[in-house]
C-alpha positions in Angstrom: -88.9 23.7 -20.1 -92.0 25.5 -17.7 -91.9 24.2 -14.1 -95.3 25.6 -13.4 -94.7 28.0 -10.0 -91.3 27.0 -9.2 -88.7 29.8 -8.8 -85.1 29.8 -7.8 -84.0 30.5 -4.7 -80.4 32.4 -3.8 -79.4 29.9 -1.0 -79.4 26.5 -0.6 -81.3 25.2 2.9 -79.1 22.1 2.8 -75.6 21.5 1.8 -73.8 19.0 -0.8 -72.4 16.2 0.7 -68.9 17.6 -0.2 -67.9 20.5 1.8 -66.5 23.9 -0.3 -63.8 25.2 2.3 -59.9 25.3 2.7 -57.8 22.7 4.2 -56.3 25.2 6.5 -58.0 27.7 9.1 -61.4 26.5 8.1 -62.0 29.0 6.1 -64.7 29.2 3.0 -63.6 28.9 0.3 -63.8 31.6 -2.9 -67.6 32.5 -3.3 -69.0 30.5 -0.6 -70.0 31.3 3.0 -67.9 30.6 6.1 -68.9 27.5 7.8 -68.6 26.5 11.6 -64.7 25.7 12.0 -65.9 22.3 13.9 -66.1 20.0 10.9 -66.7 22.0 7.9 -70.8 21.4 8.2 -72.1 23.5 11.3 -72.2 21.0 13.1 -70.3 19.3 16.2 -68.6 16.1 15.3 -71.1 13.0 16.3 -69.9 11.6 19.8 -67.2 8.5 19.1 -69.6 6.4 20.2 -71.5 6.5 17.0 -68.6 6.4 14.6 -68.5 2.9 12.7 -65.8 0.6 14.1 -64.6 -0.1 10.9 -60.6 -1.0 9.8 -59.5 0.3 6.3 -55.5 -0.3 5.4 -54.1 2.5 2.9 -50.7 3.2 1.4 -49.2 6.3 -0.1 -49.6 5.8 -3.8 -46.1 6.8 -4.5 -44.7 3.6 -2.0 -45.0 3.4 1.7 -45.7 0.8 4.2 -49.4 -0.1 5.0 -51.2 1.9 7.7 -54.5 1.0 9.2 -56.9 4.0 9.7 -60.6 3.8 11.3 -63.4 6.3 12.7 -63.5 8.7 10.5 -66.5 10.0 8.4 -66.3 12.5 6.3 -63.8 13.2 3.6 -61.7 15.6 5.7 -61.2 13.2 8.5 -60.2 10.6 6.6 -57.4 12.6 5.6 -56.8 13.4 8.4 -56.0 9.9 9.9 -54.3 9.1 6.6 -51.9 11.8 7.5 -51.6 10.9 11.3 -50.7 7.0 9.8 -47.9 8.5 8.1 -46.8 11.7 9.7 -47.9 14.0 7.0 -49.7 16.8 6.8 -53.5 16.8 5.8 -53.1 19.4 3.2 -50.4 16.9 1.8 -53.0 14.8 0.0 -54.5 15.9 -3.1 -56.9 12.7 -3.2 -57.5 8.9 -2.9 -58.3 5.9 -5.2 -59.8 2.6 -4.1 -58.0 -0.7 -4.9 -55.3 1.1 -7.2 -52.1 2.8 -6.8 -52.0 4.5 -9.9 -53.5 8.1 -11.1 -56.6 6.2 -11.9 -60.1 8.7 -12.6 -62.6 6.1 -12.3 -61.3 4.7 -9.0 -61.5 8.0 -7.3 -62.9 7.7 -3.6 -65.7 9.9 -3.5 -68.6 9.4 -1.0 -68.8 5.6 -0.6 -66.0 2.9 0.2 -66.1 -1.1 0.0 -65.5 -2.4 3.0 -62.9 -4.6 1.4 -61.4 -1.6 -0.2 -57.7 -0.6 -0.1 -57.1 3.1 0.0 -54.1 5.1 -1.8 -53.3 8.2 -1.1 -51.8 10.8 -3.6 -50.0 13.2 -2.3 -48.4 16.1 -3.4 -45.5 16.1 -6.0 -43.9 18.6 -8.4 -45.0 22.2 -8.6 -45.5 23.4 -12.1 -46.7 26.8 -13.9 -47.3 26.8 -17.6 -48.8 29.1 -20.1 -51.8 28.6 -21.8 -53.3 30.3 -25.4 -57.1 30.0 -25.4 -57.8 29.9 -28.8 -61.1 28.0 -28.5 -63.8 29.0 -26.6 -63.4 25.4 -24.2 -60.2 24.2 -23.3 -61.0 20.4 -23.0 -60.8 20.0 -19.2 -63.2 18.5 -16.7 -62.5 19.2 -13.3 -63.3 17.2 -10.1 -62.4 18.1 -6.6 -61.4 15.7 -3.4 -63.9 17.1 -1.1 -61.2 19.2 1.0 -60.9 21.9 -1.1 -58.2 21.1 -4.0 -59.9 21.3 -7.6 -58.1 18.9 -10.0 -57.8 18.1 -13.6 -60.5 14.3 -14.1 -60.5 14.0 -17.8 -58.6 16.1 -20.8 -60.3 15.8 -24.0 -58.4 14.4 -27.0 -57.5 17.2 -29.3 -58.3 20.1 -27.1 -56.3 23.3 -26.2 -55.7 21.4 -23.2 -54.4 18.3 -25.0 -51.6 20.3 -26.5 -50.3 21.3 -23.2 -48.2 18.2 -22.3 -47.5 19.7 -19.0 -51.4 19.5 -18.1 -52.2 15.8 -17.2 -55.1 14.2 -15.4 -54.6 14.6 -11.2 -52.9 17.6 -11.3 -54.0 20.1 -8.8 -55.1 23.6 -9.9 -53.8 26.0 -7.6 -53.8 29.3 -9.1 -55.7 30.9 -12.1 -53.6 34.0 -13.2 -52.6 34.7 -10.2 -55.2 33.9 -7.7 -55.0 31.0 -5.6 -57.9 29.2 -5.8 -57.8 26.7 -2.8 -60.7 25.9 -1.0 -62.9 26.7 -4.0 -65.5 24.2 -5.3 -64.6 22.4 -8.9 -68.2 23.7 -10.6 -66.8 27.5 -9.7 -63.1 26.5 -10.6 -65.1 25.1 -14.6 -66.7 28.6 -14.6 -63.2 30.3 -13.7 -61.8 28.6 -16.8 -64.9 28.9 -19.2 -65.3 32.5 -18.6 -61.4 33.6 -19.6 -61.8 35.6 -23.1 -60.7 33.8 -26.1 -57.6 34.6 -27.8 -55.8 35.5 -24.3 -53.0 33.5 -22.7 -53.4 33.0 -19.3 -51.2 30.9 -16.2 -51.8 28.4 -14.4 -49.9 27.2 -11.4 -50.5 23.3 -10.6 -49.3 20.4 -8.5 -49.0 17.1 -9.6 -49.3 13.6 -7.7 -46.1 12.4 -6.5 -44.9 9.6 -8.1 -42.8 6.8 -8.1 -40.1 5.9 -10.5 -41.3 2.3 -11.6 -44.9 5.1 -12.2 -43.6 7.0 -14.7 -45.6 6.9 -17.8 -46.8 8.6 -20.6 -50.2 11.3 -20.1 -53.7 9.8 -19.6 -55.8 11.7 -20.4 -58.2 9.9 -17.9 -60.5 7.7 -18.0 -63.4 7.2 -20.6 -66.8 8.1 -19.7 -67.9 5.0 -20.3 -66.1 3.0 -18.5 -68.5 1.2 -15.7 -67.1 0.6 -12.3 -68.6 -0.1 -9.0 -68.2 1.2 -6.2 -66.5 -0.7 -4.0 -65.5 -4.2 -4.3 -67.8 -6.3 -0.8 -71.8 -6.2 -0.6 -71.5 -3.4 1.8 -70.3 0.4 1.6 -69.5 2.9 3.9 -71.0 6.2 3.3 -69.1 9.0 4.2 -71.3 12.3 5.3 -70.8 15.9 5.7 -73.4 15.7 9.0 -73.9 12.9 11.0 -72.3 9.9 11.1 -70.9 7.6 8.7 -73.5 4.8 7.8 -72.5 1.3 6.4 -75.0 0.6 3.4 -76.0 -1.9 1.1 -73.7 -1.7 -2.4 -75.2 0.6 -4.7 -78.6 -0.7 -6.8 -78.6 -1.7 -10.5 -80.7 1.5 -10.7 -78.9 3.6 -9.1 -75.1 2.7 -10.8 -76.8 3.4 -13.9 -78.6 6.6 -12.7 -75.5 8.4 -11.4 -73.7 7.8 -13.8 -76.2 9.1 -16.7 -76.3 12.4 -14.0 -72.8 12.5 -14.0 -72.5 12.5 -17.7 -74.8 15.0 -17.7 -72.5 17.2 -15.1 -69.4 17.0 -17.5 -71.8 18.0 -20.6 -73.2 21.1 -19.0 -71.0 22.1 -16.5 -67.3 20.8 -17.0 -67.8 18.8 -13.9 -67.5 15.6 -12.8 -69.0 14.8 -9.1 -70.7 10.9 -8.6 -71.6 12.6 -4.8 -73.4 15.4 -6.2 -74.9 12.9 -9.1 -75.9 10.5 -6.2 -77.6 13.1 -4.1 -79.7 14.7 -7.2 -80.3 11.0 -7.9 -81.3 10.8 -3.9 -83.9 13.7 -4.3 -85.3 12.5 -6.9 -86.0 9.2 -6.2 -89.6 9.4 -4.8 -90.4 12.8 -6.9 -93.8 12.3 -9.0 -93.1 15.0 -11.9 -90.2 17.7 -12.8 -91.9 20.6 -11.3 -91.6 18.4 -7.6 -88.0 17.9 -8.9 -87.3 21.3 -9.8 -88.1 22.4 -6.1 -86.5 19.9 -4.3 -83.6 20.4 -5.9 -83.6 23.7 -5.4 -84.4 23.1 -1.9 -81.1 21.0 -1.2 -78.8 22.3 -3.7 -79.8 25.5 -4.7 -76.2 27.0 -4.5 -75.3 25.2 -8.0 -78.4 27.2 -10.1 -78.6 24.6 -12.2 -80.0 25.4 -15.6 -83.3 24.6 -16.5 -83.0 22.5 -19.2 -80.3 20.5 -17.4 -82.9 19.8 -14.3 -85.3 18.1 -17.2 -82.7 16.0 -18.3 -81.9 15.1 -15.0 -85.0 14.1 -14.3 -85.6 12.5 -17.7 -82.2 10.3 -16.9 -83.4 9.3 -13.5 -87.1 8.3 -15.1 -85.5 6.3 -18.2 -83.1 4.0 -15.0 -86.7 3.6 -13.3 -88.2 2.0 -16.2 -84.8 0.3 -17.4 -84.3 2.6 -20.7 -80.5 3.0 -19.8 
């Protein structure tokens, strides 16, 4: 599809709300540039006075007692008090659901809480390495990350290569691809990692699984199904957690724009193995008030430039955020 003028640029000018860096040292992480060791963004961390006074209780998903954890906002320092509650380490936790104990996909916190929402955190369990024969060209994973650096398995697809691993399940952690350790590396580079191994080859990967308790023992998901719709959030409010600035406390999510992340985020998994509602929400963001694809196309490119999206997947972006606008989906 022709977008007129509009070129591709090497570097984004502004940066996805979920940060691509390791949990330790604040270094970048593989293929991406070093960032200011402050808060993962550049940035100094917004004065304490403009943090949201807001409570949230959270348990460790495998049992624990309930902690109460506030003024955080971002991803990484909401970890981090989840780990002071309970006397872990950050790195410890692999990633959180809302309102749900259990290794749950579509209740994955991402960007936005409820402000009546409970918070679980997953931490890590058993270590595993397992051998893998690529005999198709895509091994039936999608893979997420928890916006502090850990890629993990979201969804395996019924009847894949994947699928007849029974090691692989859904929320394990992938921590090394033959060999290299691939912490602090974004999930859309982690998808390409994967795609790119030759056919016909058997390669290792080392992963980490949730820990779990023993009344949660039960057989493989293989995650949940696309179409499943869930909110975000279960009160009229959210908070929004940012990579710069403060958090902001917002009004829950419009019919248009459920529908219109969601459609994006279909759209991630299709083309690029991926599944991200915070990068689907912020293409959905920028192209709210855009009058025609080539606008689109350079906006995009603008704020998330990094990703070099294909061109035919910008149209049908766009095209998915036009058809919410007039109610097609």
């Amino acid at each position: 599809m022709p977008y007129g003028p509009w070129k591709k640029k090497n570097k984004a000018t502004k940066e996805h709300l979920v940060e691509n860096e390791e949990l330790s040292g604040g270094h970048a992480g593989a293929g991406s540039p070093g960032k200011s060791a402050v808060n993962g963004a550049g940035l100094p961390p917004p004065p304490a006075s403009l943090r949201p006074k807001l409570v949230f209780h959270t348990q460790l998903a495998h049992g624990s007692p309930t902690g109460r954890i506030e003024g955080f906002t971002n991803v990484k320092e909401l970890y981090g008090k989840i780990a002071e509650a309970f006397n872990i380490s950050p790195p410890d936790i692999l990633f959180c659901t809302l309102n749900t104990h259990k290794i749950d996909m579509e209740k994955l916190l991402g960007g936005q809480i409820g402000l009546e929402d409970f918070i679980f955190a997953h931490i890590k369990g058993i270590k595993k390495e397992v051998e893998v024969y690529k005999s198709e060209d895509a091994l039936g994973l999608t893979i997420t990350d928890n916006g502090a650096g850990y890629a993990f398995i979201k969804r395996i697809r019924e009847g894949s290569v994947a699928d007849e691993v029974k090691v692989i399940c859904v929320g394990d952690h992938i921590e090394c691809i033959n060999g290299r350790n691939i912490v602090g590396t974004r999930h859309y580079e982690v998808a390409r990692m994967l795609k790119d191994l030759p056919r016909n080859t058997t390669f290792t990967l080392k992963l980490i699984e949730p820990m779990k308790a023993f009344e949660m023992l039960e057989p493989r998901s293989k995650g949940g199904k696309p179409g499943n719709d869930n909110k975000i959030g279960t009160g009229r409010s959210t908070l929004r957690l940012r990579s710069k600035g403060p958090a902001t406390v917002e009004d829950e999510p419009t019919e248009f724009d459920e529908k219109a992340i969601k459609k994006v985020d279909d759209l991630l998994e299709s083309y690029m193995g991926i599944r991200d509602t915070e990068l689907a929400a912020t293409m959905v963001e920028v192209g709210r008030d855009k009058k025609n694809p080539d606008e689109f196309a350079m906006a995009l490119d603008e704020s998330l430039g990094d990703f070099a999206f294909p061109d035919e997947f910008v149209f049908d972006v766009w095209g998915a955020i036009g058809d919410a606008k007039q109610g097609r989906i």
